[in-house]
N, C-alpha and C positions, 0 to 999 in steps of 0.2 A: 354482259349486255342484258338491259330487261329485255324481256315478253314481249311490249309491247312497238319495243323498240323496231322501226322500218331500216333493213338493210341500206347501206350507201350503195351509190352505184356502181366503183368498183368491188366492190361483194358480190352483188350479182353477176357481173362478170365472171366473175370467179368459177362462181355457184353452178353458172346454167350447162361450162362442157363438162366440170362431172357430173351432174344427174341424168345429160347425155346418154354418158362413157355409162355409167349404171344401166339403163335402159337397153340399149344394145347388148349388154353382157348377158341381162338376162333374158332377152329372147332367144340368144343362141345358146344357152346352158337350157331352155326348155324344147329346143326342135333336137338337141342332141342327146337329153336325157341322160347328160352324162351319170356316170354308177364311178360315189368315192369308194374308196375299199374300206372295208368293216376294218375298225382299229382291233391289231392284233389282242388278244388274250393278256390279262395282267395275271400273273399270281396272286393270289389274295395275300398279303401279311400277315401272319397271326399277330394273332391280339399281345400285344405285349401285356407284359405280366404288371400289375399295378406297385406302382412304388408306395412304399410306409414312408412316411419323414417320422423322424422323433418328434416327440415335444418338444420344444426347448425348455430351457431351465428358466427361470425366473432374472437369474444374473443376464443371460443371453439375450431375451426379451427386453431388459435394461438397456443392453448395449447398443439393438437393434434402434430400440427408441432417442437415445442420444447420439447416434449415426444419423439418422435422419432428422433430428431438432439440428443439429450441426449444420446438415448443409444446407437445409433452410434457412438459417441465421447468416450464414455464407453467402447465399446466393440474394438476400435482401440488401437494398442500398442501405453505406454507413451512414448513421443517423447523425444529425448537427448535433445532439447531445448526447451525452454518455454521463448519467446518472451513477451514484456509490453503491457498489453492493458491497456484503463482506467479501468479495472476492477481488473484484476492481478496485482499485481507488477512481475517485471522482476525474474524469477529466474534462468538465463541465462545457460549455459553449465551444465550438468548434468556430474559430472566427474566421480561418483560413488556413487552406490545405492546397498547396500547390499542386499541379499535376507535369511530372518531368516529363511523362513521355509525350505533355506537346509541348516541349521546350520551355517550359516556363520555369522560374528560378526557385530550388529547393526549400520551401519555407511552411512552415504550420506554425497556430497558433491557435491552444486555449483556456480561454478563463473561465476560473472555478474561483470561491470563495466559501468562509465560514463566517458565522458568527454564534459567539454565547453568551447569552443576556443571563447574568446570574441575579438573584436574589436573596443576599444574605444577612440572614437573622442569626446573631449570638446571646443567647442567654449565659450568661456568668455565674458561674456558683461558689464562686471564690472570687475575692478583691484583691488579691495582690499576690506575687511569687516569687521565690527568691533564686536567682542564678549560684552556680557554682560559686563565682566571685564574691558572695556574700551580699549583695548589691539587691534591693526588694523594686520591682514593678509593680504598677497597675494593672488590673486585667478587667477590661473594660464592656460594656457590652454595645453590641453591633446590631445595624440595622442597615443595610444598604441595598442600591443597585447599580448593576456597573455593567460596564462591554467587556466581559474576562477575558477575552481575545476574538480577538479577528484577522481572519487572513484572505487578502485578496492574491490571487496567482494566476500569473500568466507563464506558458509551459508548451513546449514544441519544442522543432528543430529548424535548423540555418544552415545552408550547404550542402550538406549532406544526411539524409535521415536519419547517419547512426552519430551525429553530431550535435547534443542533446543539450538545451538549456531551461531554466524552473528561476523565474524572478516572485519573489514572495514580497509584500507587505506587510508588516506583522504590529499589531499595537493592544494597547490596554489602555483603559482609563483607571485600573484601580491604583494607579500612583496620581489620579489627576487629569485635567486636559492636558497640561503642558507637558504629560509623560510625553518620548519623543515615539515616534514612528519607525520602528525598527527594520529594513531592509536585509533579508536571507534569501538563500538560493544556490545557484551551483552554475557552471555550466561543464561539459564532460564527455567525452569518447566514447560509444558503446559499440566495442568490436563485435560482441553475440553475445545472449544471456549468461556465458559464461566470465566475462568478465567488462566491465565499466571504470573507468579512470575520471576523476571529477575533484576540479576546486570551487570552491565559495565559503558560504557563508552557513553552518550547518549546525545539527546535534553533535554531540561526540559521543558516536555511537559505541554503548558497551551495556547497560540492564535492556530485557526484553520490552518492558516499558515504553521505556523513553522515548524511541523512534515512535511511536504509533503514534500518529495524527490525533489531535484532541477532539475528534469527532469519532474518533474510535475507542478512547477508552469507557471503561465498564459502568462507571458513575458519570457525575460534575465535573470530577476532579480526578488528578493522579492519586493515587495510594500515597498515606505517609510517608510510609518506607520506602518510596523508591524515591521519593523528594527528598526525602534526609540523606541517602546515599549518592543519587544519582552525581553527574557533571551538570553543563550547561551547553551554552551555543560560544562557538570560538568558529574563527576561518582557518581553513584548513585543506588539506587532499588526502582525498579518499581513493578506494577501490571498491567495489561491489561485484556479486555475481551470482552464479549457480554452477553446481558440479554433480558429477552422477544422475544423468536422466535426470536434472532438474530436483533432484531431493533434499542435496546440502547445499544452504547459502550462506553466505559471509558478507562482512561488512565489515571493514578495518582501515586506517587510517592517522596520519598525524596532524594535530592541530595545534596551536600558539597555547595551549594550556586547558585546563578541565571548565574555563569558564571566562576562553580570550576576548568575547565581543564584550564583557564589561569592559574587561584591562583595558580595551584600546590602546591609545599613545601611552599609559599611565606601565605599559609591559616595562618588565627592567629584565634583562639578560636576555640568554638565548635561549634556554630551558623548551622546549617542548612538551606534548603531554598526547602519548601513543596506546590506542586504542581499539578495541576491533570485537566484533560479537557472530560467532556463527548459530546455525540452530541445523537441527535434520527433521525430514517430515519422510519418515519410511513407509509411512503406509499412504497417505492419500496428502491430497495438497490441503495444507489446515486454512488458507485464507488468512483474513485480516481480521483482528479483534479481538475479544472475549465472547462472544456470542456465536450460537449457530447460524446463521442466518440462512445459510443455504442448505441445512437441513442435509448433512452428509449420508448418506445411505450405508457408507461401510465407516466404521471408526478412522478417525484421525487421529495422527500423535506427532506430538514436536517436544523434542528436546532440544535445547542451546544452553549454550554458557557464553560467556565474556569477560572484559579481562581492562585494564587500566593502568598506565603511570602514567605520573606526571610531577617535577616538581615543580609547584605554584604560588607564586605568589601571593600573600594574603589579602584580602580587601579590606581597604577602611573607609569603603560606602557599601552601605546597606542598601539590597538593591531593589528595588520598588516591583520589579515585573514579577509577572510570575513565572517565568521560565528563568530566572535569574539563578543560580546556584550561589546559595550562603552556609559555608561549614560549619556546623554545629556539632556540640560536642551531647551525649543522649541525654543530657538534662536539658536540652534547647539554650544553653549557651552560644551564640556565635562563638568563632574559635578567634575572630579581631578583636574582640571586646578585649581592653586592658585588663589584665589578672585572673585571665582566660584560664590559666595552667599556673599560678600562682600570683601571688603578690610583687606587684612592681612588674610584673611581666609583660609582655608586646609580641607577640607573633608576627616574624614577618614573610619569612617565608617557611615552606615545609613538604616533604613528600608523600604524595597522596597514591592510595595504592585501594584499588577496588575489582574485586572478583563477583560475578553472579553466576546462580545455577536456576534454571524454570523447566519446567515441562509442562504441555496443555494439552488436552484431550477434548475431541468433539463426534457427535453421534446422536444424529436423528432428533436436532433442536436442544441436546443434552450440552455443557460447555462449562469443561472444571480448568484450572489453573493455578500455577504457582508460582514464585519465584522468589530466590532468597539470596543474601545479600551480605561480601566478606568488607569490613572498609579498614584501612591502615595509616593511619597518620603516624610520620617520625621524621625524624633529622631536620628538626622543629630551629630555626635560624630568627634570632630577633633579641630582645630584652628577656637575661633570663636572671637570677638559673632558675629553671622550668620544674615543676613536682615530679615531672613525668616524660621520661624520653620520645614515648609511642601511644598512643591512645588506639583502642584496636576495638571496633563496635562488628559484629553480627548482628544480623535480621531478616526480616523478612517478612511475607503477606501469606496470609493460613490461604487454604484449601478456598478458592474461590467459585462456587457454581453458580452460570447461567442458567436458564431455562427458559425454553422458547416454546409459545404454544404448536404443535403440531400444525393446524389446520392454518394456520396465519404463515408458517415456513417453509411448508413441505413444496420442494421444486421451487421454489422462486427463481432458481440464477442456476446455470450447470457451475461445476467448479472445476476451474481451468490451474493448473501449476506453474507456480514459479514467479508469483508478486509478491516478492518479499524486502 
């Protein structure tokens, strides 16, 4: 009520038989003089004795500090976007997020995309080169620009929150306009971080490489060697998860071959091609990438390995995308190319067998890496007799270092465990 504000008339009502009842009280508390009694005697307390705290430690004071950023972060509304860190992956535009507990039907959805505008210049310093086959090419020089991928994704859930679906759009122009538009994605069960059941349309996951989003690796481009080795994209079902407080994850899986989305209807037999890659991070959560980005404060370490078979069918189309897998033998022979492995020869089918080891380390915008590479070609099926029963290549990518400026890293993102 203001100040100035004039009582209603039931208020004064109110008002006038207590100030009454007051008035009356105190005339008779002064013709009677009443006497309250002195409030008894307290003891005095002694003075308690002054508490020391310690210092805290430096780590302690960390702690303290990411205690309280936490639940600040916590107790802020979720934002309609959720931008890339190395720690997150992107999960861009929040277009809808149902709310169950007022009855409404289980559903989210959001979109995210990429794009990379390459600019590629080849200067030649040789004109021509001769494959194993004896067979001499052009080697030509290049000037180009192209869309080297792009991915549009929309990603949520339906039903139930642990009932998880990722539709990708995926395309290139470096084969062209008329290259086609490639559809991946998944849909899949996620009982708890410790394990996810999912089919679609995927990598075939097994080098460290591979899986990382192309907006997360370290240059343009993938590394040679992990392009020479690697598989491709095939449909398939997987598993994923984490184990041990979140430290050990895996990814494993069968899919229609090491490179089923070319084959398509073109698949002959039943052959599969099974596959699977764990890694461990025992000391802190390493995030996403080759870079520090989030400026780890105690060292990070990951080690994984991975693993492959498959026997696969050979291609006799050369494939245009660049996520395409084409087996080459380490002279850059395709292994389709007629006289691949001798005169008069044809490969048509064969068993492919590849193993990797990496480890990465990250600390305070500092970020090393590595990863190398077993591969095994044999029980080589097609026009022979062949020179060579097995063709067995190692390799691999030297001592890789990042380095982030300090002042541009430090704190950007806290780093949470277990997006792997």
């Amino acid at each position: 009520m203001k100040k100035n504000q004039l009582l209603s008339l039931p208020a004064w009502l109110t008002a006038v038989p207590f100030m009454l009842g007051l008035a009356v009280m105190g005339s008779v508390w002064a013709d009677e003089q009443l006497l309250l009694p002195e409030p008894a005697a307290v003891a005095a307390a002694p003075e308690s004795a002054e508490v020391v705290v310690p210092p805290l430690s430096q780590a302690e004071i960390e702690l303290l500090i990411d205690q309280r950023v936490e639940a600040r972060l916590q107790a802020m509304p979720r934002p309609r976007y959720v931008p890339a860190t190395d720690i997150l992956p992107p999960q861009g535009a929040i277009l809808i997020d149902t709310d169950v507990d007022r009855g409404e039907f289980p559903f989210s959805a959001a979109l995210s995309g990429f794009v990379q505008l390459r600019w590629l210049e080849f200067a030649r310093s040789a004109t021509n080169w001769t494959d194993s086959t004896g067979q001499t090419f052009p080697v030509t020089n290049i000037n180009t620009f192209n869309l080297n991928r792009f991915f549009i994704t929309t990603a949520g859930h339906v039903v139930d929150e642990r009932l998880l679906y990722n539709i990708t759009i995926f395309g290139t122009t470096d084969n062209g306009l008329r290259a086609p538009i490639v559809p991946i994605g998944f849909g899949g069960f996620k009982w708890s971080e410790a394990a996810m059941l999912a089919v679609g349309m995927t990598q075939v996951f097994v080098t460290r490489e591979w899986p990382e989003a192309p907006a997360w690796q370290m240059g343009v481009e993938r590394s040679m060697a992990n392009t020479f080795f690697r598989p491709g994209f095939s449909p398939g079902v997987f598993a994923k998860g984490s184990l041990g407080d979140r430290t050990l994850f895996y990814q494993a899986g069968i899919w229609n071959g090491i490179d089923g989305g070319t084959l398509g209807t073109l698949r002959q037999g039943t052959s599969m091609a099974f596959a699977g890659t764990s890694w461990w991070e025992p000391l802190a959560p390493f995030g996403l990438g080759y870079g520090d980005m989030s400026y780890h404060r105690d060292p990070a370490l990951r080690l994984g390995l991975g693993g492959c078979y498959g026997r696969t069918q050979e291609l006799r189309i050369v494939g245009g995308n660049p996520e395409d897998t084409l087996i080459r033998l380490s002279d850059g022979t395709p292994l389709n190319r007629p006289g691949a492995l001798g005169d008069g020869t044809q490969i048509d089918q064969f068993r492919y067998h590849l193993a990797s080891v990496d480890a990465g380390w990250k600390y305070r915008g500092w970020a090393v890496n590595f990863e190398y590479y077993f591969r095994l070609l044999n029980n080589f099926v097609g026009d022979g007799p062949f020179e060579r029963n097995s063709v067995y290549d190692p390799g691999g990518q030297r001592l890789r270092v990042v380095v982030l400026p300090a002042a541009d890293a430090r704190g950007l993102w806290p780093v949470e465990r277990g997006h792997g």
